[in-house]
Residue frames as a rotation matrix with the C-alpha (Angstrom) as fourth column:
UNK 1
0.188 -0.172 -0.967 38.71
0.746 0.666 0.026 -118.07
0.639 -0.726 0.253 -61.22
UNK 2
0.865 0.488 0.118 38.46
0.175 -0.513 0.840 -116.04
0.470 -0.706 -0.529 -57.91
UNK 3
-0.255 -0.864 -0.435 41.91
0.657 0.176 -0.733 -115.38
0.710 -0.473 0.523 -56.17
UNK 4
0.380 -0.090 -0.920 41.98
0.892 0.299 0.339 -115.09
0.244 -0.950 0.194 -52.59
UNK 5
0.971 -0.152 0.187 42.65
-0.235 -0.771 0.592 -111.54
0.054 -0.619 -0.784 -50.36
UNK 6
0.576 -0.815 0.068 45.80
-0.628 -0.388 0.675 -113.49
-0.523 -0.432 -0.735 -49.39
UNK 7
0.428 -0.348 0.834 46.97
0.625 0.781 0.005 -114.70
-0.653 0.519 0.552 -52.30
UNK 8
0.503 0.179 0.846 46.25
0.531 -0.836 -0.139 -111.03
0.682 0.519 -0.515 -53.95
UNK 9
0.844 -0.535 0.047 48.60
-0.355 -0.490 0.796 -109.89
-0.403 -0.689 -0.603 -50.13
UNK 10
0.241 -0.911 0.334 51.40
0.089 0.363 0.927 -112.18
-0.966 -0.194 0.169 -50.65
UNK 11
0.598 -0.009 0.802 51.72
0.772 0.277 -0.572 -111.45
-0.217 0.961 0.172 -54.54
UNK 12
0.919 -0.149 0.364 51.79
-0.183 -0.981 0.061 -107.30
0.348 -0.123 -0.929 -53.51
UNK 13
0.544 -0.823 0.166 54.60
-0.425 -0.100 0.900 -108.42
-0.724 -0.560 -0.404 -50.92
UNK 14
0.445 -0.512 0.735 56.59
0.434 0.841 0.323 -110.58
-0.783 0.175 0.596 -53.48
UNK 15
0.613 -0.158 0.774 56.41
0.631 -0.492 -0.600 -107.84
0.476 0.856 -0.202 -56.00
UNK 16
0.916 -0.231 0.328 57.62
-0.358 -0.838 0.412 -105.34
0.180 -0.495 -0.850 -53.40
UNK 17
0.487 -0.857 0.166 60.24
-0.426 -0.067 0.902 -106.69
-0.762 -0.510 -0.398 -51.58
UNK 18
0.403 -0.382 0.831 61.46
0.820 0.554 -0.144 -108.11
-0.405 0.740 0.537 -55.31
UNK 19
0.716 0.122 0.687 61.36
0.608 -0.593 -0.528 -104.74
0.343 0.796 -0.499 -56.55
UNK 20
0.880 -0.348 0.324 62.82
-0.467 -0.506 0.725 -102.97
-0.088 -0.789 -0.608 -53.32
UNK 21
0.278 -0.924 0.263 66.11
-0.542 0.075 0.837 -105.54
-0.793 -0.375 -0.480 -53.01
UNK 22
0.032 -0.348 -0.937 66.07
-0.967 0.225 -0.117 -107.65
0.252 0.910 -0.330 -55.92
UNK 23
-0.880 -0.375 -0.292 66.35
-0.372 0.926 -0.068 -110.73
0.296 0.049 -0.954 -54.23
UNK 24
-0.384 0.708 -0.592 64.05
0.374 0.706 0.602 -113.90
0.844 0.010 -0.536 -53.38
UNK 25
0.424 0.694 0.582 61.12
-0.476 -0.376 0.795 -113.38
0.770 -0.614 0.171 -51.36
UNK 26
0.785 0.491 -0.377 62.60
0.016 0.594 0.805 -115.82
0.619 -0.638 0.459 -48.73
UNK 27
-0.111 -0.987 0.116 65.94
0.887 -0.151 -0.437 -114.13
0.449 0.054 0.892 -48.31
UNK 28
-0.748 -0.153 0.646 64.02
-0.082 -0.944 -0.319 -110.71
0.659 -0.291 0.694 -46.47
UNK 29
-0.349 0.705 -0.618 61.80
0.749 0.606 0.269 -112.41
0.564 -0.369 -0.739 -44.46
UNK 30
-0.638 -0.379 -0.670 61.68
0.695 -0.659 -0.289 -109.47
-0.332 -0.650 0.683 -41.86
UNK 31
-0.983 -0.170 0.067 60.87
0.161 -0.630 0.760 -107.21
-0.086 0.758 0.647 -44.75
UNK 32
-0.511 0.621 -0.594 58.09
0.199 0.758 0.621 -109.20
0.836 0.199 -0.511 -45.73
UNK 33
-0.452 0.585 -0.673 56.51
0.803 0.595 -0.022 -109.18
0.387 -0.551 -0.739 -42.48
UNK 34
-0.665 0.115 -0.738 57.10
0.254 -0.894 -0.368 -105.63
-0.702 -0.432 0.566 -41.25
UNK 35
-0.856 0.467 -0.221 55.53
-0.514 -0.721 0.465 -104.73
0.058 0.511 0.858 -45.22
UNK 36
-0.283 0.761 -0.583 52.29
0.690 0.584 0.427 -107.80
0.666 -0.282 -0.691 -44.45
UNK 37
-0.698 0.302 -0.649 51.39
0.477 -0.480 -0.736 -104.28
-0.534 -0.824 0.191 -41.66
UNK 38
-0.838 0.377 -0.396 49.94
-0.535 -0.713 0.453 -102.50
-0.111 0.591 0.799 -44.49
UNK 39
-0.457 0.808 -0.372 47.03
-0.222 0.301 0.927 -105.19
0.861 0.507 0.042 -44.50
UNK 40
-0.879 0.214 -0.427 46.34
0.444 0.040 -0.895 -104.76
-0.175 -0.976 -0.130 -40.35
UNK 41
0.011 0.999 0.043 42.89
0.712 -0.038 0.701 -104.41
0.702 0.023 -0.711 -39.71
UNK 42
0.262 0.214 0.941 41.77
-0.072 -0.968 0.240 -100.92
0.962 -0.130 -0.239 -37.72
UNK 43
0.990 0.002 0.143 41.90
-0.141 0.143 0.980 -102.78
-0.018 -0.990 0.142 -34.23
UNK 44
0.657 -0.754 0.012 45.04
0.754 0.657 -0.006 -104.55
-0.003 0.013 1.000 -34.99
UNK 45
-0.138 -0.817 0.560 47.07
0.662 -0.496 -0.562 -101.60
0.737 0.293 0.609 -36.31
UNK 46
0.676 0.375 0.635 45.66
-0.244 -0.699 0.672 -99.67
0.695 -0.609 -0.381 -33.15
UNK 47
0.962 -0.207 0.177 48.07
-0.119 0.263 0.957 -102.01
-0.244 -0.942 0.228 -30.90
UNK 48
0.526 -0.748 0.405 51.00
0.827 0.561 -0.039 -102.97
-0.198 0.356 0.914 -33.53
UNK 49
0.708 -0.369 -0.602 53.53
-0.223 -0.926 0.306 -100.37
-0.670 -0.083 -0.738 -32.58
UNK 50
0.525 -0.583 -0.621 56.07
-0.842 -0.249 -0.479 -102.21
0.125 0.774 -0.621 -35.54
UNK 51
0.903 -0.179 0.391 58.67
0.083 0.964 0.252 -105.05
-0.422 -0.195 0.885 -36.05
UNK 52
0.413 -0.909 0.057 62.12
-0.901 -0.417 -0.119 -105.49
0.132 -0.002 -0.991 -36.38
UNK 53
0.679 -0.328 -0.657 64.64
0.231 0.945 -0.233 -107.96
0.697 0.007 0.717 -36.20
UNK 54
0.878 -0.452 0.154 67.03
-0.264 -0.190 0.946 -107.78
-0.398 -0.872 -0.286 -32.67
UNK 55
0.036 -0.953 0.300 70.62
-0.952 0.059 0.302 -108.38
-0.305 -0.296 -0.905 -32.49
UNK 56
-0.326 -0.176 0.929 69.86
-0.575 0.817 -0.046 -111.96
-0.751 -0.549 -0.367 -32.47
UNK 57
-0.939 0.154 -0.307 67.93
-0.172 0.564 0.808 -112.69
0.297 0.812 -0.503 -35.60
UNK 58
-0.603 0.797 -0.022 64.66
0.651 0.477 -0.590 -113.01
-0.460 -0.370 -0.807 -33.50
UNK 59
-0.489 0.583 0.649 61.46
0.663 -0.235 0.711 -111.37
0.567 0.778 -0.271 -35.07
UNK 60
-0.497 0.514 -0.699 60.38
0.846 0.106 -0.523 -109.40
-0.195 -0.851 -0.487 -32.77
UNK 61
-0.489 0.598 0.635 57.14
0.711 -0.149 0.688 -107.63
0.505 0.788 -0.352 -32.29
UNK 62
-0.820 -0.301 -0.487 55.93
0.498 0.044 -0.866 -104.60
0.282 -0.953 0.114 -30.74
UNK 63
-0.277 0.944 -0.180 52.62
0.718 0.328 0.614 -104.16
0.639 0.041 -0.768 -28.92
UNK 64
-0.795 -0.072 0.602 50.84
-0.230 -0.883 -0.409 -101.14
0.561 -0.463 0.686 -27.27
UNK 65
-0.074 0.094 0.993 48.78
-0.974 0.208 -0.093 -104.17
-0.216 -0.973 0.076 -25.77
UNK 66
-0.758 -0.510 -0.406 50.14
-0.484 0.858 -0.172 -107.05
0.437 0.066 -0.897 -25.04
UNK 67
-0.010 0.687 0.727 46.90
-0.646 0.550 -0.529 -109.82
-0.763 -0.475 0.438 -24.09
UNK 68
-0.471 0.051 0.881 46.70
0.504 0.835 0.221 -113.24
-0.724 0.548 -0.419 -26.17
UNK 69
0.480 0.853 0.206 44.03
0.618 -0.162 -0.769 -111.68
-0.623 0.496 -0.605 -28.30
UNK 70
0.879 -0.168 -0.446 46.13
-0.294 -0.928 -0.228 -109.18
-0.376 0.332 -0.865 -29.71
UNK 71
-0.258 -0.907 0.332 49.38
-0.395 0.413 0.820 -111.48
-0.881 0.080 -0.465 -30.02
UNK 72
-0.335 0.071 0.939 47.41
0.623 0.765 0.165 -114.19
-0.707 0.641 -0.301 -31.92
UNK 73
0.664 0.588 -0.462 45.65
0.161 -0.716 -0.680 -111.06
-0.731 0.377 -0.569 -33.95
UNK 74
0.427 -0.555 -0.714 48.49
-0.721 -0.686 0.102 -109.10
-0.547 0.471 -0.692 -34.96
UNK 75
-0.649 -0.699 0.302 50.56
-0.117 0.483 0.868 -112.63
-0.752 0.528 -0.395 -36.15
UNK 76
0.053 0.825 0.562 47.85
0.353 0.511 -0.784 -113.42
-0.934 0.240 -0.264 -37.93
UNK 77
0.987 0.139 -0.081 47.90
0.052 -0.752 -0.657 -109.96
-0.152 0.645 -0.749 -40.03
UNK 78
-0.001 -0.921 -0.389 51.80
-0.907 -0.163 0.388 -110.48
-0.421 0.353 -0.836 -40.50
UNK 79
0.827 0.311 -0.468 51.50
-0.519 0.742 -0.424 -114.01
0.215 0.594 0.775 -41.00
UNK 80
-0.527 -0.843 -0.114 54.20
-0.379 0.352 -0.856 -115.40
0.761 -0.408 -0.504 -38.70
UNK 81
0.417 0.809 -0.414 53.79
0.309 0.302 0.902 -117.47
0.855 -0.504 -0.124 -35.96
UNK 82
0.814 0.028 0.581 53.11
-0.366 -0.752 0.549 -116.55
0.452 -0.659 -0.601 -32.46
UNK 83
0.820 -0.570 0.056 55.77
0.117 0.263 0.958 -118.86
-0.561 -0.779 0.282 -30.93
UNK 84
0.093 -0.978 0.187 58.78
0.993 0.078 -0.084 -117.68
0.068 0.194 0.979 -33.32
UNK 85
0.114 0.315 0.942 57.90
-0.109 -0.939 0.327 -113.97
0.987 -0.140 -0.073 -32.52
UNK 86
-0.615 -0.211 -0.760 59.06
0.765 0.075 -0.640 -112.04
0.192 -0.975 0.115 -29.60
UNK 87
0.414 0.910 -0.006 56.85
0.765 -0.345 0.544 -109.51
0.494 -0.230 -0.839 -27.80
UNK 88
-0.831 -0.441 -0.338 58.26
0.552 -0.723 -0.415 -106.16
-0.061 -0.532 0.844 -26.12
UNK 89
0.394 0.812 -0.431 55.56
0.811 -0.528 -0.253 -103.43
-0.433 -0.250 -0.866 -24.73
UNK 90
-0.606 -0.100 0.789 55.48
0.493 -0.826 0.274 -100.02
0.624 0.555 0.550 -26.86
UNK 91
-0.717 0.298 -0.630 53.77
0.325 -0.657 -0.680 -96.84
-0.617 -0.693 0.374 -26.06
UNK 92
0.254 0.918 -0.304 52.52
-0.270 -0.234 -0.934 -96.09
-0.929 0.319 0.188 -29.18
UNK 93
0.449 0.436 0.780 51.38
0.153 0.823 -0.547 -97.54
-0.880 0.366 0.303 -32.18
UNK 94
-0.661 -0.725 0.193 53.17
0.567 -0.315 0.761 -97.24
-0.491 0.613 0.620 -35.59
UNK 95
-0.202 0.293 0.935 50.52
0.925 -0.256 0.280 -95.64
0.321 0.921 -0.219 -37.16
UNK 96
0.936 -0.076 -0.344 50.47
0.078 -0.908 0.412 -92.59
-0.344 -0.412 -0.844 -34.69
UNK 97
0.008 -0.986 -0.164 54.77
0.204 -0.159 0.966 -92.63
-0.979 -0.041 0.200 -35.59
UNK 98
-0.487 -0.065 0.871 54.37
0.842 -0.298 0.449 -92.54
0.231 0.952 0.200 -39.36
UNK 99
0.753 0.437 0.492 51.30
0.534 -0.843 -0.068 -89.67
0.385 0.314 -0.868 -38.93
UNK 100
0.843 -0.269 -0.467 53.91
-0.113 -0.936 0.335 -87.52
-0.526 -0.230 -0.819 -36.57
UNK 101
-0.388 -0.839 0.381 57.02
0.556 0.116 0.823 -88.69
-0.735 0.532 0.421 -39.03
UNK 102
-0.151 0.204 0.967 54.81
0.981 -0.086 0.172 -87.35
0.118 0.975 -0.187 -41.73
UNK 103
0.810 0.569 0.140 53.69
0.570 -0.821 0.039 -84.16
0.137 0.048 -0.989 -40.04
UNK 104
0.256 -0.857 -0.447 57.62
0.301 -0.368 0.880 -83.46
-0.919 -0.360 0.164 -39.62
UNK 105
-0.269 -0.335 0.903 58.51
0.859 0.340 0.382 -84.52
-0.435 0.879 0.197 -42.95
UNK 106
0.266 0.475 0.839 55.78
0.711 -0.684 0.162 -81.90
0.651 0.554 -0.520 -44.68
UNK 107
0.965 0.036 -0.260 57.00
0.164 -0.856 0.490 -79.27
-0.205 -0.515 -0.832 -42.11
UNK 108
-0.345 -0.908 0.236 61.32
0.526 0.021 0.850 -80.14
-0.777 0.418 0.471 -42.83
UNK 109
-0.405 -0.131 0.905 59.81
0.900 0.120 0.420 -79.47
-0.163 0.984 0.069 -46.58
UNK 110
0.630 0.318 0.709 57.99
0.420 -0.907 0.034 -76.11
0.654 0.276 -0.704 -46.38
UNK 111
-0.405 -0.854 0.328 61.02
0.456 -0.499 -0.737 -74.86
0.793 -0.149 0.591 -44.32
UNK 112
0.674 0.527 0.517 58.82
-0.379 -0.354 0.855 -74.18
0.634 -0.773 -0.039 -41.11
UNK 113
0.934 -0.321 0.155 61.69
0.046 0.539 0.841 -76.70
-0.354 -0.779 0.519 -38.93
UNK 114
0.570 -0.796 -0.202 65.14
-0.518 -0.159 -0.840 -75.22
0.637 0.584 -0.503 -40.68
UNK 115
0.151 -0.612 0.776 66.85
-0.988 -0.124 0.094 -76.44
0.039 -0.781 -0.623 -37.35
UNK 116
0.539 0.331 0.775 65.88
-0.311 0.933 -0.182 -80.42
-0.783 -0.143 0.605 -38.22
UNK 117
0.043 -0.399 -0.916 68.18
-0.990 -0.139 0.014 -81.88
-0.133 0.906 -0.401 -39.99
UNK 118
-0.372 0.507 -0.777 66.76
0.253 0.861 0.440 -85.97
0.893 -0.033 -0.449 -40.19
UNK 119
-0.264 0.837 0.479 63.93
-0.937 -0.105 -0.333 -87.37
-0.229 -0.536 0.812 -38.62
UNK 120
-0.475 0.019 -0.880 62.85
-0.728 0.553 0.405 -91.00
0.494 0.833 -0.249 -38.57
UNK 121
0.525 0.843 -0.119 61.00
-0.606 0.469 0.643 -93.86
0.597 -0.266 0.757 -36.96
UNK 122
-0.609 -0.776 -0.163 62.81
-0.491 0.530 -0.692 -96.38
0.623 -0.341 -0.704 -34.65
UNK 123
0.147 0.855 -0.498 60.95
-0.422 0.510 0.750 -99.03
0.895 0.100 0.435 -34.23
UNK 124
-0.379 -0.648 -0.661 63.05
0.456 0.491 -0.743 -100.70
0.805 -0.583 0.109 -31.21
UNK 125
-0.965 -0.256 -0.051 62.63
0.202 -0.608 -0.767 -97.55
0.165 -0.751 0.639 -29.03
UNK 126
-0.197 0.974 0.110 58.94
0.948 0.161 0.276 -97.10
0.251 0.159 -0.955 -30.47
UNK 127
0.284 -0.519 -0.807 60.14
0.645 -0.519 0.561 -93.68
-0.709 -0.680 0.187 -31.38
UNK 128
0.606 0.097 0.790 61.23
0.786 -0.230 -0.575 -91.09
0.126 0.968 -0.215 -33.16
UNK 129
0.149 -0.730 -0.667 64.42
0.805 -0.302 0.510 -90.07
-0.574 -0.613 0.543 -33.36
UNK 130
0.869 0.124 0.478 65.30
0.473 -0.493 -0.731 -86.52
0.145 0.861 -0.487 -34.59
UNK 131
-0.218 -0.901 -0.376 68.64
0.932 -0.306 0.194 -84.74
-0.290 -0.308 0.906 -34.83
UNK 132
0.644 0.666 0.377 68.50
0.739 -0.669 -0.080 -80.84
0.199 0.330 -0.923 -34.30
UNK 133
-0.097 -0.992 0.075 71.06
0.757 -0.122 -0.642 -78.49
0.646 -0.006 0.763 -34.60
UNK 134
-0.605 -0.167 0.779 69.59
-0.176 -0.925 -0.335 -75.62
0.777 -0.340 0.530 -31.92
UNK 135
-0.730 0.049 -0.681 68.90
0.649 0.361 -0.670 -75.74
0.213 -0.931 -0.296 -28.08
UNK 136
-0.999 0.033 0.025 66.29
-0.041 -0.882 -0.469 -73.39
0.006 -0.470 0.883 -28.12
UNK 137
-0.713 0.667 0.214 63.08
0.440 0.664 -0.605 -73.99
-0.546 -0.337 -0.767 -26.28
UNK 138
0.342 0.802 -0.489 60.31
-0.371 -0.363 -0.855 -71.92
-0.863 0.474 0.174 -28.74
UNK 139
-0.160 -0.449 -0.879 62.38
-0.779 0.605 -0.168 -74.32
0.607 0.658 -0.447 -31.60
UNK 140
-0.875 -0.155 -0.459 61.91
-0.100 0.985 -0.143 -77.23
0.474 -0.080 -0.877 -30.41
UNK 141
-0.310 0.949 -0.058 58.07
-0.063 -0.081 -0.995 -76.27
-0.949 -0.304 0.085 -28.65
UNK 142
0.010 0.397 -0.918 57.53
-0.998 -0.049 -0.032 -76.12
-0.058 0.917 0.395 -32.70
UNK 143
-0.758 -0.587 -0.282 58.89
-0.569 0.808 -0.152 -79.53
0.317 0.045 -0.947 -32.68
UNK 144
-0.814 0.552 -0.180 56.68
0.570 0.703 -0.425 -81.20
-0.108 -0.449 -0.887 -30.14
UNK 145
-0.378 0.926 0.018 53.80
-0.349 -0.125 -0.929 -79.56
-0.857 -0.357 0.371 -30.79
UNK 146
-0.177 0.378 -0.909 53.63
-0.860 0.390 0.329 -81.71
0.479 0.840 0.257 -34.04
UNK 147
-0.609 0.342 -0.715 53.55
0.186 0.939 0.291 -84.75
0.771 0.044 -0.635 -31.69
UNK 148
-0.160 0.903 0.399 49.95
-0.561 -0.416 0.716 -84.44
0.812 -0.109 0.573 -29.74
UNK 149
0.515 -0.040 -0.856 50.37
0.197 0.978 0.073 -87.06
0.834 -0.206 0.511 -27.65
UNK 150
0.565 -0.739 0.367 54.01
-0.798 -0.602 0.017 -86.24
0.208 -0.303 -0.930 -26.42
UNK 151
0.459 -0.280 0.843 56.54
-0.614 0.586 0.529 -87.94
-0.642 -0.761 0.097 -25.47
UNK 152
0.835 -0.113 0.539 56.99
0.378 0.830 -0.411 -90.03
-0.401 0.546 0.735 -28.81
UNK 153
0.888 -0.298 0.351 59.81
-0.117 -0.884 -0.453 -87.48
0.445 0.361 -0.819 -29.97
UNK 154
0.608 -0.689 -0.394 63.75
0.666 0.174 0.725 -88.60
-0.431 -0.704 0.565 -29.00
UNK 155
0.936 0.312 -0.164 66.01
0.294 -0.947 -0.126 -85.75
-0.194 0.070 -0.978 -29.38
UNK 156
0.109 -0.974 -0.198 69.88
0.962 0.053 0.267 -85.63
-0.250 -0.220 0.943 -30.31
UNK 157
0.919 0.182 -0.348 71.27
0.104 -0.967 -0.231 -82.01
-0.379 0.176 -0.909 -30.63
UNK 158
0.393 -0.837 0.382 74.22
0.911 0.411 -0.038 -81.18
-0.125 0.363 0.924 -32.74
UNK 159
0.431 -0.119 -0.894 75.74
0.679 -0.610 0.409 -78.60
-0.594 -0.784 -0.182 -31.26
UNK 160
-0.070 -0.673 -0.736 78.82
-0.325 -0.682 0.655 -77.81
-0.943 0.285 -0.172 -33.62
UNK 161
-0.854 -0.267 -0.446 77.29
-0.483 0.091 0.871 -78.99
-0.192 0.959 -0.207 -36.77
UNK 162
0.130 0.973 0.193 74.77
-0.774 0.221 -0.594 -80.44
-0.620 -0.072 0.781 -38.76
UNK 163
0.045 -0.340 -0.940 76.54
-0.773 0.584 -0.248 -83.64
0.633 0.737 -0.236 -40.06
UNK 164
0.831 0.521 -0.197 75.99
-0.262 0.679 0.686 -86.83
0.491 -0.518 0.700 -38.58
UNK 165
0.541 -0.824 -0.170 79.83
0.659 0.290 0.694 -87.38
-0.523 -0.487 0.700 -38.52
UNK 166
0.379 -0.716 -0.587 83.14
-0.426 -0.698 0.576 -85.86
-0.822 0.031 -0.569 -39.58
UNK 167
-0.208 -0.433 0.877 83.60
0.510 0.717 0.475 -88.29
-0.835 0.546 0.072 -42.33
UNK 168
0.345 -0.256 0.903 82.80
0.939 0.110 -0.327 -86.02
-0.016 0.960 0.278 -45.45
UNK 169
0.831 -0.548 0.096 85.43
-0.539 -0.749 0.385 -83.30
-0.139 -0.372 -0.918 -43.69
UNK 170
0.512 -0.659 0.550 87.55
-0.495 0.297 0.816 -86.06
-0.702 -0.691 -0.174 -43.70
UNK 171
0.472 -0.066 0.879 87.32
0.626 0.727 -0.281 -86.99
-0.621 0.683 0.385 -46.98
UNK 172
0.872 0.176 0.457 87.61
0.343 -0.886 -0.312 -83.52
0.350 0.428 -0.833 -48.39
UNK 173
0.845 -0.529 0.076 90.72
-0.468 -0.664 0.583 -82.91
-0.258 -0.529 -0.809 -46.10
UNK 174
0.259 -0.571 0.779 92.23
0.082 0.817 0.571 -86.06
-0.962 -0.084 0.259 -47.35
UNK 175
0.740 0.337 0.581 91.30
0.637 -0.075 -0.767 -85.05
-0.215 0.938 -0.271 -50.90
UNK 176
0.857 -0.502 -0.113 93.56
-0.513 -0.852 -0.105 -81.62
-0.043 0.148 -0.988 -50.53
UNK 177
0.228 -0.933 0.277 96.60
-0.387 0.175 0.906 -83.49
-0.894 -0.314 -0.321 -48.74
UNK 178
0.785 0.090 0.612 96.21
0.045 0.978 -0.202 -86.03
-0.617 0.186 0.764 -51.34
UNK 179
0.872 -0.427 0.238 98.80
0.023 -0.451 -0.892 -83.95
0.489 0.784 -0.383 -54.12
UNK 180
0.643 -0.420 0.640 100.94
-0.729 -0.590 0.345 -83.15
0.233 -0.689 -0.686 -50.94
UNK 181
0.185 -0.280 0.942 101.83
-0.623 0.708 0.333 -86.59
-0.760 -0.648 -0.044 -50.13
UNK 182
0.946 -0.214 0.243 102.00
0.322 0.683 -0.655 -87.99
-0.026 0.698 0.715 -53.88
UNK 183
0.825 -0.488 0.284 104.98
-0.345 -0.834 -0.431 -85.24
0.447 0.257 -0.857 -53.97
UNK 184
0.495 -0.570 0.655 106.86
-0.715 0.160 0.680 -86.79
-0.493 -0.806 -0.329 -51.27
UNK 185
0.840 0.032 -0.542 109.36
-0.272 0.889 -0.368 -89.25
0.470 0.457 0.756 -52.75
UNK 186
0.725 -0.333 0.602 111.36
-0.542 0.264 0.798 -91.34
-0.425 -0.905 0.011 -50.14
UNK 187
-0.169 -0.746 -0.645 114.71
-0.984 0.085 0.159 -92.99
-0.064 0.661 -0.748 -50.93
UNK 188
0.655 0.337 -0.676 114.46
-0.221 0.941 0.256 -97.13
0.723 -0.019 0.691 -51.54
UNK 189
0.895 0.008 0.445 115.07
-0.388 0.505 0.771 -99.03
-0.219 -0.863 0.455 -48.75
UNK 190
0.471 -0.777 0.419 119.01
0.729 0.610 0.311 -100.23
-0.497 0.159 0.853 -48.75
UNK 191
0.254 -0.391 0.885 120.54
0.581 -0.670 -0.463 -97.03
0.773 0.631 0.057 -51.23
UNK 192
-0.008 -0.584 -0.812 122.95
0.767 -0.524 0.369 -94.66
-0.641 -0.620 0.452 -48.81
C-alpha cells in the first residue's frame, strides 16, 4: 500500500516533536508548524521569513511577500489555516537567516569571530541577534561581511563582560558567603 507525501510529513513531525519534548503531538502545535517549513517548496521558502507564536497565543506568520498567493501557499506548506494565522512583513526569508546563522556558527567554531559570544535567529524581528564583547569597527566589518545582503545582523555589545547576566557571579559569591553566614548564630527570640 502506497502512503501519501503527507502522511510520510506528518509522521516525520510526530516523531520529531515526540522525540524533541516528549509530549503529544497536539500539545506543541507551534512546533509542529514552524518544523512542517522543512517541506516548503523553493518559491514558498523564498517568501516564508519564519513563525512564532506572539504574546497572545496567535500563530503568527512571517512573509517577505505578503499577496494572497503567497498567504494561501505558505499555509498550505505548514498546514494551518489562513484565517487562524497572523501575517507581519519581514525583510528576509528564513532560509537566507539560517545560511548567515550558519556562516557565523562555522566561523564562532574555527575561532575566526573570538569577540562573538552567541548568535541566533529571532524570528519576530526577522533577525539575527548577536552579542559581542568589542566595539571595534574591522571586528565587527568581519561580522557583517558574513551577511551579504546587510542589514539582517542586530547587534548587542557587552562592554564589561561576556556573560549574558551577573547571575553565575552571583551564585559563586553566594557560594563563598555561604560558610560565613551558617557561622552566625543569633540568640532565640524571648532569652535576655
Amino acid at each position: 500500500k502506497a502512503v501519501s507525501s503527507a502522511a510520510r510529513r506528518e509522521a516525520a513531525i510526530s516523531s520529531w516533536q515526540t522525540a524533541t519534548t516528549g509530549r503529544p503531538v497536539s500539545s506543541c502545535s507551534a512546533a509542529i508548524q514552524c518544523a512542517r517549513a522543512i517541506w516548503l517548496t523553493p518559491e514558498t521558502a523564498a517568501v516564508f521569513g519564519g513563525c512564532y507564536l506572539d504574546d497572545h497565543g496567535a500563530f503568527v506568520v512571517v512573509l517577505t511577500v505578503d499577496t494572497p498567493e503567497t498567504r494561501r501557499a505558505v499555509c498550505q506548506a505548514l498546514g494551518v489555516a489562513e484565517v487562524s494565522a497572523v501575517f507581519v512583513p519581514g525583510d528576509y526569508s528564513l532560509a537566507y537567516l539560517t545560511q548567515v546563522q550558519e556562516r557565523i556558527g562555522s566561523a564562532m567554531q574555527r575561532g575566526d569571530l573570538p569577540f562573538v559570544t552567541a548568535s541566533g535567529v529571532y524570528e519576530p524581528l526577522n533577525r539575527i541577534k548577536v552579542s559581542v564583547t568589542t566595539e571595534k569597527q574591522e571586528d565587527l566589518e568581519k561580522l557583517r561581511a558574513l551577511d551579504p545582503l546587510g542589514g539582517a545582523l542586530v547587534m548587542t555589545i557587552r562592554k564589561y563582560g561576556i556573560y549574558l547576566d551577573g547571575v553565575p557571579f552571583a551564585i559563586l559569591l553566594a557560594n563563598l558567603v555561604a560558610p560565613l553566614l551558617d557561622s552566625i548564630r543569633p540568640k532565640p527570640f524571648g532569652v535576655r
